[in-house]
mmCIF entry with sequence, helices, sheets and N, C-alpha, C, O atoms, coordinates in Angstrom:
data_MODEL
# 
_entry.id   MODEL 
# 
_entity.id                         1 
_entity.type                       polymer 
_entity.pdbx_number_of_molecules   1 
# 
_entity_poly.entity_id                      1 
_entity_poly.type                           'polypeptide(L)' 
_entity_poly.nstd_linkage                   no 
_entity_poly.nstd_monomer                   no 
_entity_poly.pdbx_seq_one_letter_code       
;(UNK)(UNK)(UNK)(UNK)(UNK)(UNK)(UNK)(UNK)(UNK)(UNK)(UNK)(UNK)(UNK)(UNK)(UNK)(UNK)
(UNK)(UNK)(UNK)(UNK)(UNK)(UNK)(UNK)(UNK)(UNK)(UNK)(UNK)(UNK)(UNK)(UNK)(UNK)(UNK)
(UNK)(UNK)(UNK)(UNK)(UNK)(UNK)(UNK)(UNK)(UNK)(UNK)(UNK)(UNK)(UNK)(UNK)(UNK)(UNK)
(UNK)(UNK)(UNK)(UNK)(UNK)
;
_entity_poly.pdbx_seq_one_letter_code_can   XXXXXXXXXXXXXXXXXXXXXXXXXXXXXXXXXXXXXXXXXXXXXXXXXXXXX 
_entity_poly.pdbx_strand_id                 A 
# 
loop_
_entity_poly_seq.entity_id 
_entity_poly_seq.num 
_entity_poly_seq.mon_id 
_entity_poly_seq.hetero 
1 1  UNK n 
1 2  UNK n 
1 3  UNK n 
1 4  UNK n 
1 5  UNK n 
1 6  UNK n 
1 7  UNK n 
1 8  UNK n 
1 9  UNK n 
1 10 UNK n 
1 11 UNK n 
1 12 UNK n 
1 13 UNK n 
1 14 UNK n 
1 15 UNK n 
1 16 UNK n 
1 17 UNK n 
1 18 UNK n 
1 19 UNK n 
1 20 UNK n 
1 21 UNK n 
1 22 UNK n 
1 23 UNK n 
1 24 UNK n 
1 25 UNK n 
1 26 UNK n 
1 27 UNK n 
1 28 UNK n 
1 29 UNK n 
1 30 UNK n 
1 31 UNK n 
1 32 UNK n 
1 33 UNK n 
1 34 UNK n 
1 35 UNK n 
1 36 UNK n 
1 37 UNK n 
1 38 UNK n 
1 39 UNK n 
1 40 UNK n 
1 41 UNK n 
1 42 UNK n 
1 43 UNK n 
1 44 UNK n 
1 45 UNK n 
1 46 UNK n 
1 47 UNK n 
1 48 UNK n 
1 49 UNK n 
1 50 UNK n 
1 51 UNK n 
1 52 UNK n 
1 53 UNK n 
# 
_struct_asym.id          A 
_struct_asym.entity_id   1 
# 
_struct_sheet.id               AA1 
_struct_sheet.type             ? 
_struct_sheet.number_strands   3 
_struct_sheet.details          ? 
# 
loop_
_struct_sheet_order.sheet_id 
_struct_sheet_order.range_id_1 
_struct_sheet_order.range_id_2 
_struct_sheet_order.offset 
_struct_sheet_order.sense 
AA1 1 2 ? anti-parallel 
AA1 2 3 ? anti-parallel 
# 
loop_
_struct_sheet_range.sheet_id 
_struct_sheet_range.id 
_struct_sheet_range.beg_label_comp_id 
_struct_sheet_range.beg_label_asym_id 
_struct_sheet_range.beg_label_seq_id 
_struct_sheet_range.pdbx_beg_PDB_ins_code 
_struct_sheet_range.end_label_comp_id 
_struct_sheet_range.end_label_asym_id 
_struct_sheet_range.end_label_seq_id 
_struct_sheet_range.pdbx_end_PDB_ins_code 
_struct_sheet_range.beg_auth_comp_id 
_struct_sheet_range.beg_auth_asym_id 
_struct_sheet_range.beg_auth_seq_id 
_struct_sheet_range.end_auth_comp_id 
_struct_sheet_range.end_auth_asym_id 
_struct_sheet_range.end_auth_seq_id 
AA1 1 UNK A 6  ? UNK A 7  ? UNK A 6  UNK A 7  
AA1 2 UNK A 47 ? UNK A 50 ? UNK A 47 UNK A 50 
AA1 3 UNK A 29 ? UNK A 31 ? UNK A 29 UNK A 31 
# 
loop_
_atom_site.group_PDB 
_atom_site.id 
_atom_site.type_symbol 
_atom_site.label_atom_id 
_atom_site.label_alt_id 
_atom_site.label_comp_id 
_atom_site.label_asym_id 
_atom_site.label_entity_id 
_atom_site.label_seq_id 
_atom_site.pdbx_PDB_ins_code 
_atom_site.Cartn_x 
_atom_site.Cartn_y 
_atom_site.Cartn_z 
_atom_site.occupancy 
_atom_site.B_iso_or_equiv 
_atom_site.pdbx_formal_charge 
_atom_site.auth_seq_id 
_atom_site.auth_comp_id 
_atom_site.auth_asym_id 
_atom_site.auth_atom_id 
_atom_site.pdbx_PDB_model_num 
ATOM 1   N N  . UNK A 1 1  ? 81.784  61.731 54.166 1.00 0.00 ? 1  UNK A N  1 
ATOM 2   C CA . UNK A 1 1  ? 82.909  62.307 54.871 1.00 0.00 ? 1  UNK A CA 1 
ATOM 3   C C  . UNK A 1 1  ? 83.309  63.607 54.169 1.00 0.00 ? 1  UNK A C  1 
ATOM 4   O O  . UNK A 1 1  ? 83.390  63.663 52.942 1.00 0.00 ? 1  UNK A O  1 
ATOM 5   N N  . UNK A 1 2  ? 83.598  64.816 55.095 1.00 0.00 ? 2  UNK A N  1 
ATOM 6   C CA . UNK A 1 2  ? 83.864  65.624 54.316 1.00 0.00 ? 2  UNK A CA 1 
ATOM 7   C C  . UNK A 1 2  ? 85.488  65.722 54.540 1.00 0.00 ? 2  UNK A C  1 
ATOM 8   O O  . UNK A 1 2  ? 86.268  65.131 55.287 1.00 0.00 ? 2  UNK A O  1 
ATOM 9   N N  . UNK A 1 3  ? 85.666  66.986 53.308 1.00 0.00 ? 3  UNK A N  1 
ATOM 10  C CA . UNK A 1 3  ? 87.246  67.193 53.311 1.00 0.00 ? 3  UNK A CA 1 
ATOM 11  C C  . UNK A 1 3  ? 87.559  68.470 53.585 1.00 0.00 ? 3  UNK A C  1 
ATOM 12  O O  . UNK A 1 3  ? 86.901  69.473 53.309 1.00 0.00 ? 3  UNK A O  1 
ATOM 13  N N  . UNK A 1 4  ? 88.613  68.389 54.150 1.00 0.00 ? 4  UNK A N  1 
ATOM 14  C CA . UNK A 1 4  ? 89.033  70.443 54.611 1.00 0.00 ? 4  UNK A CA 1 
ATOM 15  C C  . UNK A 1 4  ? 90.517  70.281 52.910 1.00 0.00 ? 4  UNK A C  1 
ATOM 16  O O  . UNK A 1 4  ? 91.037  69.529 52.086 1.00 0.00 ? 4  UNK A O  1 
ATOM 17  N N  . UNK A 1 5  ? 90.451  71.468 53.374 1.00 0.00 ? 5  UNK A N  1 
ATOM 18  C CA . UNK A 1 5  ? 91.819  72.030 51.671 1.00 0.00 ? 5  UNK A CA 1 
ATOM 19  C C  . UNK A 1 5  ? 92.342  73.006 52.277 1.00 0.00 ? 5  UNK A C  1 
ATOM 20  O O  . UNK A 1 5  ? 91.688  73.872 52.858 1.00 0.00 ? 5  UNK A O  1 
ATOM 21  N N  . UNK A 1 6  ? 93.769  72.958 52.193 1.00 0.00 ? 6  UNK A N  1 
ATOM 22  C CA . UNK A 1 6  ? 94.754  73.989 52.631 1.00 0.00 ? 6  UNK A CA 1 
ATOM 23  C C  . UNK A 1 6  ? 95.314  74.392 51.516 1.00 0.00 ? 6  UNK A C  1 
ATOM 24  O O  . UNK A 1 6  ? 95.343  73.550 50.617 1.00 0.00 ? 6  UNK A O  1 
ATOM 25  N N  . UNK A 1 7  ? 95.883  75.684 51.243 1.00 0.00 ? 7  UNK A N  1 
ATOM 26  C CA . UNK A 1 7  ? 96.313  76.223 49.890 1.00 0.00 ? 7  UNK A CA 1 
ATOM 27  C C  . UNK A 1 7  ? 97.709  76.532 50.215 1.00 0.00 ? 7  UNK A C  1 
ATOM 28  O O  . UNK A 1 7  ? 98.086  76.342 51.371 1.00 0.00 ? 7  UNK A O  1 
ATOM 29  N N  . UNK A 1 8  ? 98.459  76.951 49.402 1.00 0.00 ? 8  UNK A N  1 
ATOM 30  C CA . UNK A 1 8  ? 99.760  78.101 49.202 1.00 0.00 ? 8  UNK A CA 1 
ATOM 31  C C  . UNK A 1 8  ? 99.417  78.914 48.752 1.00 0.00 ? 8  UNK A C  1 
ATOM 32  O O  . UNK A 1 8  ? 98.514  78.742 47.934 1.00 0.00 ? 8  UNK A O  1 
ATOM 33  N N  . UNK A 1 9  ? 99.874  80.187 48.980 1.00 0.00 ? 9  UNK A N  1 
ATOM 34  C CA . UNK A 1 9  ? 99.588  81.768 48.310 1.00 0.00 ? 9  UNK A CA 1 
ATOM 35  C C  . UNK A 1 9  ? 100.626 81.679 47.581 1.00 0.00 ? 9  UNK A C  1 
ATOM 36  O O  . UNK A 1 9  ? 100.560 82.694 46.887 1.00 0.00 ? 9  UNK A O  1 
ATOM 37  N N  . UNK A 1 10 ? 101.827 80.948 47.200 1.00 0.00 ? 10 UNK A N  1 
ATOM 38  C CA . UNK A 1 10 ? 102.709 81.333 46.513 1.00 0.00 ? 10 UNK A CA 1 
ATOM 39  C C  . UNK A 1 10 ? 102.298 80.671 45.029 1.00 0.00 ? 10 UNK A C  1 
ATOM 40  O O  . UNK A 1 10 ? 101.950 81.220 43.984 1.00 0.00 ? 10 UNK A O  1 
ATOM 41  N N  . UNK A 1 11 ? 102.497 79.171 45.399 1.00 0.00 ? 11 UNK A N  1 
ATOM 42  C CA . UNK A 1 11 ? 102.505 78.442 44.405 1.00 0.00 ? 11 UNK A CA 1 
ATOM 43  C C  . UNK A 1 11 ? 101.039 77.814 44.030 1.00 0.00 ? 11 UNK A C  1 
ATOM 44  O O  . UNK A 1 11 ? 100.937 77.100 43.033 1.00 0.00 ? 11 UNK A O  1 
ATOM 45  N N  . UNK A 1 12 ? 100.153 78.040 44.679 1.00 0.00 ? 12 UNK A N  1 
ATOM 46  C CA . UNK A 1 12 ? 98.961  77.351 44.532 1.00 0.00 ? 12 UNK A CA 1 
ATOM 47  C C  . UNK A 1 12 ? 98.885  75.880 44.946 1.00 0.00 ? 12 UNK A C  1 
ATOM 48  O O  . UNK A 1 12 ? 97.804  75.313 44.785 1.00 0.00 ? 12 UNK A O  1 
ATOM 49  N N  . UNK A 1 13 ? 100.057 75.107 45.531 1.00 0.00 ? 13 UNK A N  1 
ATOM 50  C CA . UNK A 1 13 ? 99.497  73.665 46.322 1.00 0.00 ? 13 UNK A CA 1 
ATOM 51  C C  . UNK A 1 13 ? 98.650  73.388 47.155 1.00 0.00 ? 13 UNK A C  1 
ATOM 52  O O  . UNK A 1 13 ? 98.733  73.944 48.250 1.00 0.00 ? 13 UNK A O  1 
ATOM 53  N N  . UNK A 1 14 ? 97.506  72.386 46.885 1.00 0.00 ? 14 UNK A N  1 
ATOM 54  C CA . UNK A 1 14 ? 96.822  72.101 47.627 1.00 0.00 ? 14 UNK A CA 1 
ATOM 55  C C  . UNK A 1 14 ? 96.842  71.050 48.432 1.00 0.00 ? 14 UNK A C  1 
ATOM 56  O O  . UNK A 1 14 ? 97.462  70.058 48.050 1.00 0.00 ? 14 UNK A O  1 
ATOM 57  N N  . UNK A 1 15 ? 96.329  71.038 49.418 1.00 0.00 ? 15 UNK A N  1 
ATOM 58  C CA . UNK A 1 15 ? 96.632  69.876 50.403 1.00 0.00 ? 15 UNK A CA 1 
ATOM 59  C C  . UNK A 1 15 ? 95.054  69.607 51.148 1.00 0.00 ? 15 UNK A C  1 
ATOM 60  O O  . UNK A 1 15 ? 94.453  70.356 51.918 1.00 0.00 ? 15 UNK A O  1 
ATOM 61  N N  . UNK A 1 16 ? 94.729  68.540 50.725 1.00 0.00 ? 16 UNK A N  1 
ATOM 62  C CA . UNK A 1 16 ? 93.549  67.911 51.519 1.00 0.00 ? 16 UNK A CA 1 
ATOM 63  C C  . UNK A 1 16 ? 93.926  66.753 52.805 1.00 0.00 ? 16 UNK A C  1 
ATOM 64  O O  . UNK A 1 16 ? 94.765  65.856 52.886 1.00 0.00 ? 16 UNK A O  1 
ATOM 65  N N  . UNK A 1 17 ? 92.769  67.311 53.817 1.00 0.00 ? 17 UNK A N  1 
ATOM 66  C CA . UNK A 1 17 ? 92.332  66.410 54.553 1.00 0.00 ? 17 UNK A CA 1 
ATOM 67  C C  . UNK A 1 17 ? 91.305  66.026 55.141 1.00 0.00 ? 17 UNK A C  1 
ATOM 68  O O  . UNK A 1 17 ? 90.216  66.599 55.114 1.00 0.00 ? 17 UNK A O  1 
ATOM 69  N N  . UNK A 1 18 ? 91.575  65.026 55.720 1.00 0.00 ? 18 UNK A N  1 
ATOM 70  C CA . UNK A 1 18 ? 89.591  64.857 55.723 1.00 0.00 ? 18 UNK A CA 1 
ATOM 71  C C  . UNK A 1 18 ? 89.868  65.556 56.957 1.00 0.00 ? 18 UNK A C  1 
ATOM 72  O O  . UNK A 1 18 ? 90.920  65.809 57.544 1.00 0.00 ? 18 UNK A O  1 
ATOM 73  N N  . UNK A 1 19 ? 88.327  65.870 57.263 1.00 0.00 ? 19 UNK A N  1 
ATOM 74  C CA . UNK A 1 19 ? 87.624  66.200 58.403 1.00 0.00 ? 19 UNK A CA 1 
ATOM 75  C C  . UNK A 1 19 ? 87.867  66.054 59.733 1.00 0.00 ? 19 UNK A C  1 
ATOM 76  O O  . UNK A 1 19 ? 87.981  66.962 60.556 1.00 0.00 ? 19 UNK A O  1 
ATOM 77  N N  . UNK A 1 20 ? 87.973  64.393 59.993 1.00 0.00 ? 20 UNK A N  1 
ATOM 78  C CA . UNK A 1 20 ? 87.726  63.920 61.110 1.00 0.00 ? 20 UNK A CA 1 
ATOM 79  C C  . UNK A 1 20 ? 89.663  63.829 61.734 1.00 0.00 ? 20 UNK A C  1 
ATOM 80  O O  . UNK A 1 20 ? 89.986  63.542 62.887 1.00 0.00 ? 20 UNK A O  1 
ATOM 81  N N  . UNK A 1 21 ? 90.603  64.148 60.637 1.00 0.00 ? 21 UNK A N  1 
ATOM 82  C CA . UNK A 1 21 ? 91.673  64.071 61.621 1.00 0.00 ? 21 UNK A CA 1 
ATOM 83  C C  . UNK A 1 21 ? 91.897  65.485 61.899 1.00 0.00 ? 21 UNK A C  1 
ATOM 84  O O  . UNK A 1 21 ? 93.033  65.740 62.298 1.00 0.00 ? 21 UNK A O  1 
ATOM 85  N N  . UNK A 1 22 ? 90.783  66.842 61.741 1.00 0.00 ? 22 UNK A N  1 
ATOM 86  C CA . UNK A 1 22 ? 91.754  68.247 62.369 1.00 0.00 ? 22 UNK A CA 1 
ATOM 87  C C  . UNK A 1 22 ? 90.165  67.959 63.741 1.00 0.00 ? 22 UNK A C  1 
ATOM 88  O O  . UNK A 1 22 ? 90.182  68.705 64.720 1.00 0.00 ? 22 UNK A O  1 
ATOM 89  N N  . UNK A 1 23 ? 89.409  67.281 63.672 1.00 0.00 ? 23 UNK A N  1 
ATOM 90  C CA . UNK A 1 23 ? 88.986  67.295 65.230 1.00 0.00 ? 23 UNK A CA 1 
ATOM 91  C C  . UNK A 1 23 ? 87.614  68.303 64.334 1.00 0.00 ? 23 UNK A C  1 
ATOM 92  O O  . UNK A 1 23 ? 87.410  69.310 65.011 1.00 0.00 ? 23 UNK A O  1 
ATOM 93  N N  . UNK A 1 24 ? 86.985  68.286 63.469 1.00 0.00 ? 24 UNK A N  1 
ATOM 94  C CA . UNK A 1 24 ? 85.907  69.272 62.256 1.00 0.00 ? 24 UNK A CA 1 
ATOM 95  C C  . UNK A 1 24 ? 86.220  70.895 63.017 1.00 0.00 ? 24 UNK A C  1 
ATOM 96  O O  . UNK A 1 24 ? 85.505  71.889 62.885 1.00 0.00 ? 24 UNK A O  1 
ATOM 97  N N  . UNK A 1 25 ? 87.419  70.797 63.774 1.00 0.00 ? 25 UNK A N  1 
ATOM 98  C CA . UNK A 1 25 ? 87.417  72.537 63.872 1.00 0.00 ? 25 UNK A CA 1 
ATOM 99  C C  . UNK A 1 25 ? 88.826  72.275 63.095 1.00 0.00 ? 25 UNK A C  1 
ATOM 100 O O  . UNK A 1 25 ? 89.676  71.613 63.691 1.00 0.00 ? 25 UNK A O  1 
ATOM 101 N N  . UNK A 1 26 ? 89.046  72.663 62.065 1.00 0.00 ? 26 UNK A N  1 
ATOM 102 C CA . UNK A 1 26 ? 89.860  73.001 61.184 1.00 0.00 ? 26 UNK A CA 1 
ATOM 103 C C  . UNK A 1 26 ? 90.941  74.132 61.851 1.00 0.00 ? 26 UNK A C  1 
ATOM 104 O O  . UNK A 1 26 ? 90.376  74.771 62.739 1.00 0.00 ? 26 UNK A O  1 
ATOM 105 N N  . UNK A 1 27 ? 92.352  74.535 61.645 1.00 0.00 ? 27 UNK A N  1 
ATOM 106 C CA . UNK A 1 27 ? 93.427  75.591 61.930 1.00 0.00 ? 27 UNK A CA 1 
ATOM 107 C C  . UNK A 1 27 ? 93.245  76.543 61.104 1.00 0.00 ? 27 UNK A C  1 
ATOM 108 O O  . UNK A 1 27 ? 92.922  76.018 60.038 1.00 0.00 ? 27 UNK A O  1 
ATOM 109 N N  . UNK A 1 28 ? 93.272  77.645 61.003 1.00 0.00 ? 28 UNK A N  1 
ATOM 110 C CA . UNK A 1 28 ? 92.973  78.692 59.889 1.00 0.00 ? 28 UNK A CA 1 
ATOM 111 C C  . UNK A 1 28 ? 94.427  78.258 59.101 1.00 0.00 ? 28 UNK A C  1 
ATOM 112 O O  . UNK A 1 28 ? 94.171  78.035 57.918 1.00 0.00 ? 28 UNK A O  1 
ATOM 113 N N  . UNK A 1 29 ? 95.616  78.105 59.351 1.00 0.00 ? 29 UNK A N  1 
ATOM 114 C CA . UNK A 1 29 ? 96.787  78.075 58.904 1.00 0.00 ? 29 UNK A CA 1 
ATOM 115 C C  . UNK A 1 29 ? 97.357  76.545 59.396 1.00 0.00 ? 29 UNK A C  1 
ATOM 116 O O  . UNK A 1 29 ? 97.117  76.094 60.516 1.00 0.00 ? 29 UNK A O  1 
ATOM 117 N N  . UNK A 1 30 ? 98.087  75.889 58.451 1.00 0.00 ? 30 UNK A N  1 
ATOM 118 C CA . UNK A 1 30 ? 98.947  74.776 58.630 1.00 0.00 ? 30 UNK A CA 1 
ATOM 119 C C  . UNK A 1 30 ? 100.570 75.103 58.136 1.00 0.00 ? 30 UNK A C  1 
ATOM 120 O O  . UNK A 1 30 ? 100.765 75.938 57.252 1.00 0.00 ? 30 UNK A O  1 
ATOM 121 N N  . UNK A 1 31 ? 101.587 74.449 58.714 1.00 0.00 ? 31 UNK A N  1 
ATOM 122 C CA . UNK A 1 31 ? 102.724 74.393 58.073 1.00 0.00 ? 31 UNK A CA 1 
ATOM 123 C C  . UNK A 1 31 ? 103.069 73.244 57.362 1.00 0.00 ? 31 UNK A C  1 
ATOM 124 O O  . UNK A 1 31 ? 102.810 72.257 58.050 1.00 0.00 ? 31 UNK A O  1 
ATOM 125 N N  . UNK A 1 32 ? 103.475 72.992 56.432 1.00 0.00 ? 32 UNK A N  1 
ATOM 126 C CA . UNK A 1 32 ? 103.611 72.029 55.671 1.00 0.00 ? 32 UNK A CA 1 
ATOM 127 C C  . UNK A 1 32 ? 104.652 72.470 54.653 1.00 0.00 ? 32 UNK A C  1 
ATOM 128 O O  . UNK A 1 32 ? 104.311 73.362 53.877 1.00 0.00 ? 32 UNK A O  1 
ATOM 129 N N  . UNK A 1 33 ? 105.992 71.917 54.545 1.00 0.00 ? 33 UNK A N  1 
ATOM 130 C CA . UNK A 1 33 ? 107.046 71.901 53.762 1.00 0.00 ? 33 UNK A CA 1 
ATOM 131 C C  . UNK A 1 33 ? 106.420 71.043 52.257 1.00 0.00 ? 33 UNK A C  1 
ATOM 132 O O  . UNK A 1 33 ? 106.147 69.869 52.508 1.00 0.00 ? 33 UNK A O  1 
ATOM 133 N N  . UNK A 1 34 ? 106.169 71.447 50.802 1.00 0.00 ? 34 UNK A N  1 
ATOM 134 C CA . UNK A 1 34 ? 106.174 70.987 49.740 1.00 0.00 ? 34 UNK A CA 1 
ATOM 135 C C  . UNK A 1 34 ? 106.625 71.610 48.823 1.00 0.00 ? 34 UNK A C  1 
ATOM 136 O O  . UNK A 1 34 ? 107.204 72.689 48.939 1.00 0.00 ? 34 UNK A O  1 
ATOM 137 N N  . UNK A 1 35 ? 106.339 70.775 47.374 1.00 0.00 ? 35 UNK A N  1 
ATOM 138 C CA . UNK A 1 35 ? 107.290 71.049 46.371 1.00 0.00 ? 35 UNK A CA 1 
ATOM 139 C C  . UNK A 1 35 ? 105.930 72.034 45.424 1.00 0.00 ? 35 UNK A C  1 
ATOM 140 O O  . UNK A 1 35 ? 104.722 71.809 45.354 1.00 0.00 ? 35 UNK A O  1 
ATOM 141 N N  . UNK A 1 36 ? 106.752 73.122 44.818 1.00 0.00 ? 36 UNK A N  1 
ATOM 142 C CA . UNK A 1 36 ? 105.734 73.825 43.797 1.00 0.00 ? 36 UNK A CA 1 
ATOM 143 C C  . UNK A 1 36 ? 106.160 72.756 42.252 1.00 0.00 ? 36 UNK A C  1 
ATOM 144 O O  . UNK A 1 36 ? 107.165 72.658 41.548 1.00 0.00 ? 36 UNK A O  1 
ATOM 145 N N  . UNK A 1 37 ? 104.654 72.034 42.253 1.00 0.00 ? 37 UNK A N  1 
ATOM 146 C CA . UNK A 1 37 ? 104.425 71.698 40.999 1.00 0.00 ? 37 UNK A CA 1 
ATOM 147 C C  . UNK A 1 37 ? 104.541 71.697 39.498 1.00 0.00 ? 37 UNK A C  1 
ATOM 148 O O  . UNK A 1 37 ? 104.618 70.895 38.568 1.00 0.00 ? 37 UNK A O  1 
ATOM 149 N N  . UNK A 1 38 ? 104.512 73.215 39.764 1.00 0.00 ? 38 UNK A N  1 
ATOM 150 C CA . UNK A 1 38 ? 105.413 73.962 38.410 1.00 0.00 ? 38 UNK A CA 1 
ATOM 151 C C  . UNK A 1 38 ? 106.783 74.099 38.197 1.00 0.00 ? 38 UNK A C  1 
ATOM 152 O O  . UNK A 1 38 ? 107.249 74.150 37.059 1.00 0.00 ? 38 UNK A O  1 
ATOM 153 N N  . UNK A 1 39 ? 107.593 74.176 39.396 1.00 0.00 ? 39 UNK A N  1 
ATOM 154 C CA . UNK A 1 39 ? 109.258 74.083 39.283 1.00 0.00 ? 39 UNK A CA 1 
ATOM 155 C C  . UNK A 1 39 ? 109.946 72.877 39.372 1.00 0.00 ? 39 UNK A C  1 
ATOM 156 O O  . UNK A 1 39 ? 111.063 72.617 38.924 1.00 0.00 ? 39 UNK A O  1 
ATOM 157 N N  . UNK A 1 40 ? 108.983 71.980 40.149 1.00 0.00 ? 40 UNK A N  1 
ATOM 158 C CA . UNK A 1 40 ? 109.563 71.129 40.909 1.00 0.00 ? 40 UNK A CA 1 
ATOM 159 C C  . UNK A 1 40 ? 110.518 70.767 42.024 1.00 0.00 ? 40 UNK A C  1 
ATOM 160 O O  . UNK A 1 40 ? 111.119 69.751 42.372 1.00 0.00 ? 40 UNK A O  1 
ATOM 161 N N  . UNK A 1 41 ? 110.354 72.707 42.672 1.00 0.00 ? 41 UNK A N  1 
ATOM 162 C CA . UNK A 1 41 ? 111.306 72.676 43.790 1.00 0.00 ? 41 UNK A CA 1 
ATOM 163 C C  . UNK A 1 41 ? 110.719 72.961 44.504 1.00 0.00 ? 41 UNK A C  1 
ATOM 164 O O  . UNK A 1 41 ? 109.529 73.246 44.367 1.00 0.00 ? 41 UNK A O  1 
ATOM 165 N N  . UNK A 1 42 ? 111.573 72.990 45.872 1.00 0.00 ? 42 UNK A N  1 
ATOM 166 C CA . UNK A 1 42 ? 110.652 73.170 47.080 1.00 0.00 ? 42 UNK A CA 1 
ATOM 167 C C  . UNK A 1 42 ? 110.239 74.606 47.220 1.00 0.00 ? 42 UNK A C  1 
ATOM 168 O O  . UNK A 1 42 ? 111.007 75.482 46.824 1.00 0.00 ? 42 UNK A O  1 
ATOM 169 N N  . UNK A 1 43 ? 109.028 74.924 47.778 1.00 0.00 ? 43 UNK A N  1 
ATOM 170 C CA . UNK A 1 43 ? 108.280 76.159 48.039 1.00 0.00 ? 43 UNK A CA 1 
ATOM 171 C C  . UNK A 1 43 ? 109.179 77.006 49.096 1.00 0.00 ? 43 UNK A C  1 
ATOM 172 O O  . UNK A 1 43 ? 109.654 76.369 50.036 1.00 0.00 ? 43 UNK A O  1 
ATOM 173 N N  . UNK A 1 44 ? 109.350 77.903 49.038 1.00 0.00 ? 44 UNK A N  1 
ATOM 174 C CA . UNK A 1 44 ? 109.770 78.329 49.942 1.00 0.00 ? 44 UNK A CA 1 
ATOM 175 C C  . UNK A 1 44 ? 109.064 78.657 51.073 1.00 0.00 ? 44 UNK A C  1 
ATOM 176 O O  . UNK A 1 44 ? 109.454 78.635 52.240 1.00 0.00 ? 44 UNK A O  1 
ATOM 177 N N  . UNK A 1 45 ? 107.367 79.141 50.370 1.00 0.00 ? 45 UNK A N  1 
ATOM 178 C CA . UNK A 1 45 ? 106.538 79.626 51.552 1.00 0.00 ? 45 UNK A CA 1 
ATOM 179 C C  . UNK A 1 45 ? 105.947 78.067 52.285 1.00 0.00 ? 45 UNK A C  1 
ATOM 180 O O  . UNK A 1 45 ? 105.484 77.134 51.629 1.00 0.00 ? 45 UNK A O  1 
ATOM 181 N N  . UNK A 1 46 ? 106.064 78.089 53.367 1.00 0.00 ? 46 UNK A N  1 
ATOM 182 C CA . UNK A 1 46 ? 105.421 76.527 54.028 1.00 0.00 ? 46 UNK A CA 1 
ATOM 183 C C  . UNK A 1 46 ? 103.908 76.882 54.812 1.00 0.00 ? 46 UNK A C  1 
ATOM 184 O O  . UNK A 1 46 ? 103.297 76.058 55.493 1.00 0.00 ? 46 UNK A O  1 
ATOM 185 N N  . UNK A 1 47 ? 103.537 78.043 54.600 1.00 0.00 ? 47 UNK A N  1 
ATOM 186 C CA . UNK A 1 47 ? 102.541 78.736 54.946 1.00 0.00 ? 47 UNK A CA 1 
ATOM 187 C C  . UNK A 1 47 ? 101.347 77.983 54.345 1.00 0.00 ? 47 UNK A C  1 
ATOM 188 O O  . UNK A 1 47 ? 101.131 78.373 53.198 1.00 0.00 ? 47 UNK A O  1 
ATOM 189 N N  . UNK A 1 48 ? 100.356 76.858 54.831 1.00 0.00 ? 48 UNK A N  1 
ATOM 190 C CA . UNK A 1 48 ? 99.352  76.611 53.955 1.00 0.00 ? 48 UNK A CA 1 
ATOM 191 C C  . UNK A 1 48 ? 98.359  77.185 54.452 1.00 0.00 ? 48 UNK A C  1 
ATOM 192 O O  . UNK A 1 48 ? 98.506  77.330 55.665 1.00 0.00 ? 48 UNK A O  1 
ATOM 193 N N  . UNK A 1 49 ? 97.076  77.718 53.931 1.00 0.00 ? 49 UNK A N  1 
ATOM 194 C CA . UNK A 1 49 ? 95.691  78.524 54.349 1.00 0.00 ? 49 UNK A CA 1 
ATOM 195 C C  . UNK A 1 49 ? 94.614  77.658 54.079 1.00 0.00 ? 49 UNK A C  1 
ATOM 196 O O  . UNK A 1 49 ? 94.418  76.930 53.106 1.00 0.00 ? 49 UNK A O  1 
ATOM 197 N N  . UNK A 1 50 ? 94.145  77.794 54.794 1.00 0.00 ? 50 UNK A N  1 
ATOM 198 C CA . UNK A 1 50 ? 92.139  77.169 54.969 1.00 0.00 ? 50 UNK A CA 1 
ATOM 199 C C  . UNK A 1 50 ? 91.738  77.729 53.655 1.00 0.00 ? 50 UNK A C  1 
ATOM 200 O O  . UNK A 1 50 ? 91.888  78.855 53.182 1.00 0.00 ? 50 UNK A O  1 
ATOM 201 N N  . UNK A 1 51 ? 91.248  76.767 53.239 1.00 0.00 ? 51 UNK A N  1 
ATOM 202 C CA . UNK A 1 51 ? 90.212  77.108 52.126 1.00 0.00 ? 51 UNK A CA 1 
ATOM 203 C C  . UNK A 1 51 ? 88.573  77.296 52.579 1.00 0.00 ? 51 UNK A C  1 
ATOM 204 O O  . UNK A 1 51 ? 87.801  76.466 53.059 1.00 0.00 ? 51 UNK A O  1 
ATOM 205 N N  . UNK A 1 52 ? 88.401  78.497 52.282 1.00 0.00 ? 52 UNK A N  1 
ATOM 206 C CA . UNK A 1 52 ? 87.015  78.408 53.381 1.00 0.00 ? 52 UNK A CA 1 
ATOM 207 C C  . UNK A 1 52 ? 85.761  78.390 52.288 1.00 0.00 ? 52 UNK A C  1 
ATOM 208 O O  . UNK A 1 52 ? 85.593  79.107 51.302 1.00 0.00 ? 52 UNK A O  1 
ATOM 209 N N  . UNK A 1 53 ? 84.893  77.252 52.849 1.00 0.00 ? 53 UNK A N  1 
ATOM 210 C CA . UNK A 1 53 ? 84.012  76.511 51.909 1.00 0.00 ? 53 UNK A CA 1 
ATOM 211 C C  . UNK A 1 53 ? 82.580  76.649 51.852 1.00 0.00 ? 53 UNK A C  1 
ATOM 212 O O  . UNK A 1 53 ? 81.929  75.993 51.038 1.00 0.00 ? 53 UNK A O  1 
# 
């Protein structure tokens, strides 16, 4: 099974998912509200990007 990876440009969070739930055509862009790892607060940017593989 493969996995797709969405990034932040701000904070660097990554977010995996598999394959088979974006339909294997992947979104170039997702929104997704998370926390930057390093502050422990929420990101402001919710902007996540395709990691292209």
């Amino acid at each position: 099974m493969e996995t797709v990876f969405y990034k932040c440009d701000t904070c660097g969070f990554t977010h995996q998912v598999p394959s088979y739930w974006t339909g294997f055509a992947p979104e170039k862009e997702i929104e997704m509200e998370h926390i930057n790892l390093e502050s422990k607060d929420m990101c402001l940017d919710t902007t996540l990007k395709l990691i292209e593989g």
